[in-house]
N, C-alpha and C positions, 0 to 999 in steps of 0.2 A: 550643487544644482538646485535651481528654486522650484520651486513646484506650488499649485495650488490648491489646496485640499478642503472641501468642509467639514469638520471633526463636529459631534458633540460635545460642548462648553466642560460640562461639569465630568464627562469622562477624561477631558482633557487635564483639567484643571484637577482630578484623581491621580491621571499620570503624572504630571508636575511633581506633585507632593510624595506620591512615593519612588519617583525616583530622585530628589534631592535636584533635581536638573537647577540648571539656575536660566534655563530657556525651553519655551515649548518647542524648539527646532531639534533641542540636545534630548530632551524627554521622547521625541518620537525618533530619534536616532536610537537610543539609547532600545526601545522597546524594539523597533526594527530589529537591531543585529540580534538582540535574545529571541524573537522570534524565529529568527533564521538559522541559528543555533541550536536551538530544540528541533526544528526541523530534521536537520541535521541528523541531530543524535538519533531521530527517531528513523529516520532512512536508515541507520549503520545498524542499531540494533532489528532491525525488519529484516537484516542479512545475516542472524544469527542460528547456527547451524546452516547456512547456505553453504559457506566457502572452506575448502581445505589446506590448509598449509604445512610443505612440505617438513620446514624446518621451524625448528622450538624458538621457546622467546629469545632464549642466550645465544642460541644463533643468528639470531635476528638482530641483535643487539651488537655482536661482533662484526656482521656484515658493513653496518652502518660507522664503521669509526674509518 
């Protein structure tokens, strides 16, 4: 999807370079999905001690085959 965004130059041109991108379209994809990722993780660990479960890892693990 295209989209039209105005970045500042030299943050961009920061991202470029540390992420090796060989596109500023791939360097702000690339930052997107990490961003969305820590996200992530950080919602899952905010649920730590919330949730109880019944059954152990290895049972969890035999469930799944």
């Amino acid at each position: 999807m295209r989209s039209t965004v105005t970045l500042d130059k030299k943050r961009l041109d920061e991202l470029v370079y540390e992420t090796k991108a060989r596109s500023k379209a791939s360097a702000v994809n690339e930052a997107i999905t990490e961003y969305l990722r820590r996200r992530k993780i950080e919602r899952i660990m905010s649920m730590k001690g919330k949730l109880e479960f019944d059954m152990t890892a290895e049972e969890i693990r035999d469930n799944e085959r």
